[in-house]
KOLTI-571826 format. One record per residue (C-alpha): residue number from 1; residue in three letters; x, y, z. Coordinates in steps of 0.05 Angstrom, whole numbers, always signed. Example, Ala and Ser with C-alpha at 12.3 -4.5 7.8 and 13.67 -1.06 7.14 Angstrom:
REM residues 2
SITE  seq  type      xx      yy      zz
SITE    1   ala    +246     -90    +156
SITE    2   ser    +273     -21    +143
//
This chain:
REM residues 306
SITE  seq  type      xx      yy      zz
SITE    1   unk     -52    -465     -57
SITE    2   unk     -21    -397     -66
SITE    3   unk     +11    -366      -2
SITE    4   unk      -6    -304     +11
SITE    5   unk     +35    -267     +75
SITE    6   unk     +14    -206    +103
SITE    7   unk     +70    -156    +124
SITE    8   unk     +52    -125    +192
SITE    9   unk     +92     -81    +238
SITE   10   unk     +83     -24    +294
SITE   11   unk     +44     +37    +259
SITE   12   unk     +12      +2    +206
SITE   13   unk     -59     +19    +194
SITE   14   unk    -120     -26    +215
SITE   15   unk    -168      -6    +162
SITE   16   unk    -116     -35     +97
SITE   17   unk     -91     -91    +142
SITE   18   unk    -169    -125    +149
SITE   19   unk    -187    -114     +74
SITE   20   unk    -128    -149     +60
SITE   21   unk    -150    -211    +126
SITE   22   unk    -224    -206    +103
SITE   23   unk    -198    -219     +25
SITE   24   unk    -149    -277     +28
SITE   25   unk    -155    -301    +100
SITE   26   unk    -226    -328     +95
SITE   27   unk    -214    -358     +18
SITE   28   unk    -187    -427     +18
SITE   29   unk    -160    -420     -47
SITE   30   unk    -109    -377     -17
SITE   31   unk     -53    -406     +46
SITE   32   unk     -47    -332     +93
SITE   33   unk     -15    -313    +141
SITE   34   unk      -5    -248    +181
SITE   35   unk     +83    -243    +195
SITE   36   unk    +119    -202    +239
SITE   37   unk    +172    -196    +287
SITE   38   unk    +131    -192    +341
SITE   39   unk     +72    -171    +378
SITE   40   unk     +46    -111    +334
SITE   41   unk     +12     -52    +352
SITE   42   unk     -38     -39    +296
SITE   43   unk     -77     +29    +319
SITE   44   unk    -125     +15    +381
SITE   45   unk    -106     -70    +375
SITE   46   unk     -54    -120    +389
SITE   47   unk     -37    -167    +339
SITE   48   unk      +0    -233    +345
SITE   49   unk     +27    -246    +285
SITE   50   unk     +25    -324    +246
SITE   51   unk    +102    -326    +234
SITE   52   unk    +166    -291    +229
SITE   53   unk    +181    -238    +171
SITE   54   unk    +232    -282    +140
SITE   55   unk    +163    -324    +110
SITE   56   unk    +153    -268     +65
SITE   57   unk    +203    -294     +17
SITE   58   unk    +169    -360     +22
SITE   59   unk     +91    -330     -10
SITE   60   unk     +66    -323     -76
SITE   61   unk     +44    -256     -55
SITE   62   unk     +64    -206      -6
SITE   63   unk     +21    -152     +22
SITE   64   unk     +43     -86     +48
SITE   65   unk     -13     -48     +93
SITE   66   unk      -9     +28     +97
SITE   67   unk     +39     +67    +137
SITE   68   unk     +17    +108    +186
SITE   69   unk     +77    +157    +190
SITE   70   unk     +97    +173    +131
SITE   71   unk    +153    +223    +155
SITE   72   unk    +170    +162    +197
SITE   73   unk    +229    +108    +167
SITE   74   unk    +195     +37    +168
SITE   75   unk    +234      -8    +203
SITE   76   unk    +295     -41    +166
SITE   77   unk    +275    -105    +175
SITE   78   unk    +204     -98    +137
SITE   79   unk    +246     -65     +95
SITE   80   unk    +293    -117     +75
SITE   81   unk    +241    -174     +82
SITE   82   unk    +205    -144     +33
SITE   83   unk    +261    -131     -12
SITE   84   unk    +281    -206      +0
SITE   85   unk    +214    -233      -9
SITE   86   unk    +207    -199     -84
SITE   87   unk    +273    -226     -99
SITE   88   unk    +256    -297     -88
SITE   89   unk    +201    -283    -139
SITE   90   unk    +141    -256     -94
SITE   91   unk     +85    -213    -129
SITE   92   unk     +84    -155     -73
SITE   93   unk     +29    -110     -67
SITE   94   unk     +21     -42     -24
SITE   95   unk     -38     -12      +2
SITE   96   unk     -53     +59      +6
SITE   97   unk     +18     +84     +49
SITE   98   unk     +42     +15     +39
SITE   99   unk     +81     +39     -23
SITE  100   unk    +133     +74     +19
SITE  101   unk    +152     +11     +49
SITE  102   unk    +171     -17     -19
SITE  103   unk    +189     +55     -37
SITE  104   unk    +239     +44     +18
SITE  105   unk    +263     -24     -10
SITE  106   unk    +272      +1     -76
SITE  107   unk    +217     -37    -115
SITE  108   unk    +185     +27    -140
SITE  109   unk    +247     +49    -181
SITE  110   unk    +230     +63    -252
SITE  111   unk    +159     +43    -243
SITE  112   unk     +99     +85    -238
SITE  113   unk     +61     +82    -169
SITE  114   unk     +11    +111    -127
SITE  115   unk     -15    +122     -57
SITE  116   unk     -60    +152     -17
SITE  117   unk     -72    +221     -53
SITE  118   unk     -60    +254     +16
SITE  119   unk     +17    +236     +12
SITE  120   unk     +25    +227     -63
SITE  121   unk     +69    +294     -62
SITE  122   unk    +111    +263      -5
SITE  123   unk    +126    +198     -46
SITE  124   unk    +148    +241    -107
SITE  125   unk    +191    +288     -71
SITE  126   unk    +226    +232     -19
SITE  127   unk    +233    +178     -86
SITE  128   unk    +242    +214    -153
SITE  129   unk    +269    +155    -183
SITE  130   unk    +186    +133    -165
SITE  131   unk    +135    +161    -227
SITE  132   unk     +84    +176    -181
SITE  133   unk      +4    +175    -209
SITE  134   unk     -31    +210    -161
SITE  135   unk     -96    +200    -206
SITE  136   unk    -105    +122    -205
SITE  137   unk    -135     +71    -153
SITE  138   unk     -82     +26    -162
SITE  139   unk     -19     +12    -214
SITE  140   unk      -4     -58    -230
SITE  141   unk     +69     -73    -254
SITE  142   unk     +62    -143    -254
SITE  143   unk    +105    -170    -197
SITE  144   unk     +98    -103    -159
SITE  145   unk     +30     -66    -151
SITE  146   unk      -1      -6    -108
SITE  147   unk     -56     +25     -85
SITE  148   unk     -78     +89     -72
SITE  149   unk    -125    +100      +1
SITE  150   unk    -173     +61     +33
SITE  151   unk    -223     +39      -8
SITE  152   unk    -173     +29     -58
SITE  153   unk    -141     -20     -19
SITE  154   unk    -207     -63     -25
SITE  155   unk    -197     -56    -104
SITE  156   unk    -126     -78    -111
SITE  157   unk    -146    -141     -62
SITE  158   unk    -208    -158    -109
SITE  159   unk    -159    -137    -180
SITE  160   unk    -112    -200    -151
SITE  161   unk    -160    -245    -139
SITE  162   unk    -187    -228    -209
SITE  163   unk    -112    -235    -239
SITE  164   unk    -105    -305    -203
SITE  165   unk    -177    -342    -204
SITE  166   unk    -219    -295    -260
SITE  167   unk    -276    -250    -250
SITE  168   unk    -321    -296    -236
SITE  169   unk    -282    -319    -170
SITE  170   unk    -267    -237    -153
SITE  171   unk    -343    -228    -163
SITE  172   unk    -353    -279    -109
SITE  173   unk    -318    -244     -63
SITE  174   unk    -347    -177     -76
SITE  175   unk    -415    -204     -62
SITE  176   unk    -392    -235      +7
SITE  177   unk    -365    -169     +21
SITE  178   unk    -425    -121      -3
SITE  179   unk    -369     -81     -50
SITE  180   unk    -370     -61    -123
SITE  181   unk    -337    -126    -157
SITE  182   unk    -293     -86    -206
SITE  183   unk    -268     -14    -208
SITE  184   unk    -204      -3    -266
SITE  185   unk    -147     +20    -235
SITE  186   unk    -142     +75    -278
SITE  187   unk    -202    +112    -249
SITE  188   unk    -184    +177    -212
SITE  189   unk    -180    +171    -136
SITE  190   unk    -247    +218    -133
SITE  191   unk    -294    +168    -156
SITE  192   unk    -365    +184    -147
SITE  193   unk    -428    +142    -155
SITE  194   unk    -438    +133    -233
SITE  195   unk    -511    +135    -231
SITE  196   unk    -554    +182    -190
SITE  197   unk    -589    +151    -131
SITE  198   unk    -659    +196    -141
SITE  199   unk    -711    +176    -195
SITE  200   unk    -721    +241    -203
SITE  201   unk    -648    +268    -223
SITE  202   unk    -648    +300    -289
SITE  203   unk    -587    +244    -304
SITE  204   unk    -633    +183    -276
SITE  205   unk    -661    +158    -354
SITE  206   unk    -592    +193    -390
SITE  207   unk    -545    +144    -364
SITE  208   unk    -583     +79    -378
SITE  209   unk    -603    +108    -445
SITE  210   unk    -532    +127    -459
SITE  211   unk    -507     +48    -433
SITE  212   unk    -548     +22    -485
SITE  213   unk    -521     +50    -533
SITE  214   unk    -448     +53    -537
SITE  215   unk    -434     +18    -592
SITE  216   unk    -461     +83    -632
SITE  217   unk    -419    +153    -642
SITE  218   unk    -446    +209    -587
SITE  219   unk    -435    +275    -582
SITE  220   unk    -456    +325    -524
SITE  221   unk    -511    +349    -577
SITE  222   unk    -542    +280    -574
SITE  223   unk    -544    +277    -500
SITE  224   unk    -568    +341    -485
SITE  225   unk    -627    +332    -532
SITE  226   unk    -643    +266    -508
SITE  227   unk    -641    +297    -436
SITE  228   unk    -678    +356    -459
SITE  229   unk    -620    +399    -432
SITE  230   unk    -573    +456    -460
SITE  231   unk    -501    +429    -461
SITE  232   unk    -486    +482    -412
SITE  233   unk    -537    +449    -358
SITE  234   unk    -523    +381    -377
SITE  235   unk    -453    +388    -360
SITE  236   unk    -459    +422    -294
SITE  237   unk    -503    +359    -276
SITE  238   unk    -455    +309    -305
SITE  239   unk    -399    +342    -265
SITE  240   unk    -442    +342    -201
SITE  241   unk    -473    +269    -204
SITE  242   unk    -409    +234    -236
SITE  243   unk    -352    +283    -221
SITE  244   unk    -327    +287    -299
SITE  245   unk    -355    +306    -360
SITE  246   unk    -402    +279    -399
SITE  247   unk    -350    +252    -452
SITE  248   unk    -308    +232    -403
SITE  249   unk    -365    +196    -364
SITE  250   unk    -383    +156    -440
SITE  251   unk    -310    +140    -448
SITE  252   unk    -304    +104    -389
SITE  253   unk    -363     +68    -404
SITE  254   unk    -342     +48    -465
SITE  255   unk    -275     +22    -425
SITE  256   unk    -316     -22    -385
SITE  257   unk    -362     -59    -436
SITE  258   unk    -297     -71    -470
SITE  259   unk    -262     -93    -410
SITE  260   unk    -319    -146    -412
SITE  261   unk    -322    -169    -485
SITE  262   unk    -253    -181    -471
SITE  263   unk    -255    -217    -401
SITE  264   unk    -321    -252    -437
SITE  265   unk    -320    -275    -501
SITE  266   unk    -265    -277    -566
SITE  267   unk    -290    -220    -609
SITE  268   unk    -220    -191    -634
SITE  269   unk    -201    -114    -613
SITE  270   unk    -230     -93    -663
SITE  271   unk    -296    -121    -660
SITE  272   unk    -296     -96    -600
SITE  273   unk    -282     -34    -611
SITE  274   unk    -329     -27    -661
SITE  275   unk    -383     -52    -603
SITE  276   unk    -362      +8    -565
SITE  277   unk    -368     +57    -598
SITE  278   unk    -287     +68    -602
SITE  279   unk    -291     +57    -680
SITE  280   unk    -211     +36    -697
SITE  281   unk    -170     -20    -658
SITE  282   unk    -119     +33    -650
SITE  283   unk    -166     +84    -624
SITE  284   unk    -191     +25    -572
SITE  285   unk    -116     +12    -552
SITE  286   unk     -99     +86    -539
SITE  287   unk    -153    +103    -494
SITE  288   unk    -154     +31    -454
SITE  289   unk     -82     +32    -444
SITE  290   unk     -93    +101    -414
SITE  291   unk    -155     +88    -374
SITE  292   unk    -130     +22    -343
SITE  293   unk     -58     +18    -354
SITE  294   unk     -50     -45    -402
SITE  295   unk     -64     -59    -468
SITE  296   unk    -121     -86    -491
SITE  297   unk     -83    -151    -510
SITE  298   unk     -46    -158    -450
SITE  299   unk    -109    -149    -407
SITE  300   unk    -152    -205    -440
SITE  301   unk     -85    -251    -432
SITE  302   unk     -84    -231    -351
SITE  303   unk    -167    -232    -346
SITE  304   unk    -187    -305    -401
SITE  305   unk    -112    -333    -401
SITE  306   unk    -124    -367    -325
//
């Protein structure tokens, strides 16, 4: 059973620190524990903690809540439990302010990061040995991972469970939890609902049309005609329904479906990047690495290799 420990302290925030409880402590695939010095004050509530901070560099994974004072020092001893904990070989993870913690215990040198976007300036300015991505959900380096704010937090729990028991087990959990099962990490922090909510929404038949058909070339030509918009009008709906633009929107489509051909069946990259729409294994690998911050290769491995 993989032990997962839960990092908690004075001033850590209550929101992060129950997505990480409701993810791991109800799944018995998973040994948690909340650790900490102490009695903690988390917000409005008192927490007794499980165990002592020195059990951090006994889990398989170590989880860092948000901070809620980020001008604040965290306290040397999270600091140097954490530290300890991913030198005995721990995968730690930081949610939204979190990643000043490990920040603090130099785990973010020379690796890209994120946080909340709130406090992504503050993270780049105190750590510029830290490349900060304030334009991500969440960064996985392997044995050190963040995430940006709140919600966020819920998609770096849900991207771990993926990583350890497959999509099928992550999707479980979504469903217990009424949340979206996957979200890439490389989608900006500003993520709006893909698909308008109203029947009636000039975008409502575009989108589905568009989803069916990404394995063909599209251009903003082809959508506005299909919409029966100008490019001009299309666009100013794209950007208010989706928040991007309409190539942008059909590229990270095409991400997707290929994230699950690749999570799904064997196809190489580039049949699947001719299923697409991408046209070229290198063009696929360019644009994926981008989007979600792996290679196409590497992400199959993580996602089928279980």
């Amino acid at each position: 059973m993989h032990a997962v420990a839960l990092a908690a302290t004075d001033g850590m925030l209550s929101f992060e620190l129950t997505i990480a409880a409701e993810v791991f402590g109800d799944d018995p695939r998973y040994a948690f524990a909340v650790c900490g010095s102490g009695p903690v004050r988390v917000g409005r509530f008192r927490l007794d903690p499980d165990d002592g901070l020195d059990r951090l560099a006994r889990a398989g994974t170590v989880i860092v809540p948000g901070w809620a004072d980020v001008d604040a020092d965290p306290p040397a001893d999270l600091v140097d439990a954490v530290r300890a904990a991913h030198a005995s070989g721990a995968r730690v993870a930081s949610l939204c302010t979190g990643a000043f913690v490990l920040a603090a215990a130099g785990l973010l040198d020379g690796r890209r990061a994120t946080t909340h976007w709130a406090h992504t300036g503050v993270l780049a300015a105190r750590y510029p040995q830290v490349t900060v991505d304030p334009d991500v959900l969440y960064v996985d380096n392997g044995s050190v991972l963040t995430s940006a704010g709140k919600a966020a937090a819920m998609d770096l729990c849900l991207h771990l469970v993926r990583a350890d028991h497959g999509p099928a087990a992550a999707n479980a959990v979504a469903r217990r939890l009424v949340v979206p099962p996957h979200r890439a990490g490389g989608q900006a922090q500003f993520v709006t609902t893909p698909v308008p909510a109203r029947d009636d929404h000039p975008l409502a038949a575009l989108l589905p049309w568009i989803t069916a058909r990404l394995d063909r070339p599209l251009t903003v030509a082809d959508l506005a005609r299909q919409a029966k918009l100008s490019a001009r009008h299309l666009t100013r709906h794209f950007h208010s329904a989706t928040g991007t633009t309409p190539l942008q929107w059909l590229l990270v489509q095409r991400i997707r479906r290929a994230q699950e051909l690749l999570e799904s069946t064997g196809d190489s990259v580039e049949a699947i990047a001719a299923a697409v729409g991408m046209g070229t294994a290198t063009t696929l690998r360019r644009h994926f690495h981008r989007t979600v911050g792996v290679p196409p290769d590497t992400y199959r491995r993580t996602f089928r290799g279980q």
